[in-house]
C-alpha positions as a Markdown table, in Angstrom:
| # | Residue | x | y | z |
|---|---|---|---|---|
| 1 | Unk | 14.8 | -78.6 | -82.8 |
| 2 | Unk | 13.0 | -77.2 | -85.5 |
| 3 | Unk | 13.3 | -73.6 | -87.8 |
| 4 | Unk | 12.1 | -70.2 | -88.0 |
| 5 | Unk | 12.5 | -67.3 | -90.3 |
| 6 | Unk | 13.2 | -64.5 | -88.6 |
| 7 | Unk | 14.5 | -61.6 | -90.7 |
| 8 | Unk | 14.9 | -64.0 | -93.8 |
| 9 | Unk | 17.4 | -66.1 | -91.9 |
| 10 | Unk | 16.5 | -69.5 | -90.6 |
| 11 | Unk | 17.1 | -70.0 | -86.9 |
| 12 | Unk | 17.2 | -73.5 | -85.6 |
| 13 | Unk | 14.9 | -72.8 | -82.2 |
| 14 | Unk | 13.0 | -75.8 | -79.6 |
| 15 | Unk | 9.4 | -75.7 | -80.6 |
| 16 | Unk | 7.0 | -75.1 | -80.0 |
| 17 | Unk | 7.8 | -72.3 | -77.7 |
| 18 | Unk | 6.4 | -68.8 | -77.0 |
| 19 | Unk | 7.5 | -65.3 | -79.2 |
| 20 | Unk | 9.0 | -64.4 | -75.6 |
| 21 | Unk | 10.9 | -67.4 | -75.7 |
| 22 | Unk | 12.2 | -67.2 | -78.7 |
| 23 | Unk | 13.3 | -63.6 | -77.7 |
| 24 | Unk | 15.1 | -64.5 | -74.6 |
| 25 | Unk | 16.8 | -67.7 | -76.0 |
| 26 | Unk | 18.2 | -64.9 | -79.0 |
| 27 | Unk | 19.3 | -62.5 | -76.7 |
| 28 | Unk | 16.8 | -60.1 | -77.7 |
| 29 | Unk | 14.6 | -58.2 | -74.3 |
| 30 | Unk | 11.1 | -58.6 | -75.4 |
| 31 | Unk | 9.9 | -54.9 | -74.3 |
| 32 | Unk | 13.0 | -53.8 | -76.4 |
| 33 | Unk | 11.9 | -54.9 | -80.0 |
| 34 | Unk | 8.6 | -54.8 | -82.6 |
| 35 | Unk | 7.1 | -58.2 | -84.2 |
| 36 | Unk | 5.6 | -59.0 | -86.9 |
| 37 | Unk | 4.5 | -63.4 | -86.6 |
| 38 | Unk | 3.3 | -64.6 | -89.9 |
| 39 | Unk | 2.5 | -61.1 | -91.3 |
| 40 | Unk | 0.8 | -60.2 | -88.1 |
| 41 | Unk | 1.9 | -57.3 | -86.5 |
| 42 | Unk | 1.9 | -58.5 | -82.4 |
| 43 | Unk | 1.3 | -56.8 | -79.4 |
| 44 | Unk | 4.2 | -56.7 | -76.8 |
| 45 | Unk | 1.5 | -58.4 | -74.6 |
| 46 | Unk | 0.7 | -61.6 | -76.5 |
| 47 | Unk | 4.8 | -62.5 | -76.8 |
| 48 | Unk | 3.8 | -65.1 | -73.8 |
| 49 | Unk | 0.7 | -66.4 | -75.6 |
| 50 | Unk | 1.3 | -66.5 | -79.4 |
| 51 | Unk | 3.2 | -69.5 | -80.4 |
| 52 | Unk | 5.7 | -70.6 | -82.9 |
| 53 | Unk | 5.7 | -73.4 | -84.6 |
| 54 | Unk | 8.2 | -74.4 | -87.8 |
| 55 | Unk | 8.0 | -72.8 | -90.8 |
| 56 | Unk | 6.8 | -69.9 | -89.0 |
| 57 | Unk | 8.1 | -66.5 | -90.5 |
| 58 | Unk | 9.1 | -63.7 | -88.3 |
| 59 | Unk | 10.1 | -60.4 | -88.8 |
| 60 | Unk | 11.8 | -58.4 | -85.4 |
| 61 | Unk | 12.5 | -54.5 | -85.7 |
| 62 | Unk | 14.8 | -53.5 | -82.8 |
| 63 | Unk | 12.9 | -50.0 | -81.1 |
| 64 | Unk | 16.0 | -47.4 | -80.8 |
| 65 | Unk | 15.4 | -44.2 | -78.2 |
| 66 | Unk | 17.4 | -41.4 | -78.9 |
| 67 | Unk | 17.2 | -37.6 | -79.1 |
């Protein structure tokens, strides 16, 4: 087990491992949320490709619908 930062928490996560993964294994449905990997904004469909690795810095924005 190794860290990430995601939000400006550490989160102890098994890397390396995909942005999707790291989605799932936080509960978190990967069409349902906006990242940003290392100051990179990424596109929904790279989650399976881009991996983490430790160290790496993530911010997540939830996407709310509403009306």
């Amino acid at each position: 087990m190794n860290e990430v930062t995601a939000n400006g928490k550490s989160i102890a996560a098994k890397l390396p491992c995909s942005i999707e993964e790291f989605l799932v294994a936080q509960n978190l449905l990967p069409r349902s949320v906006v990242v940003e990997h290392n100051g990179e904004a990424v596109a929904p469909s790279e989650f399976s490709r881009r991996q983490l690795n430790a160290g790496d810095r993530l911010e997540i924005v939830k996407i709310v619908a509403g009306g």
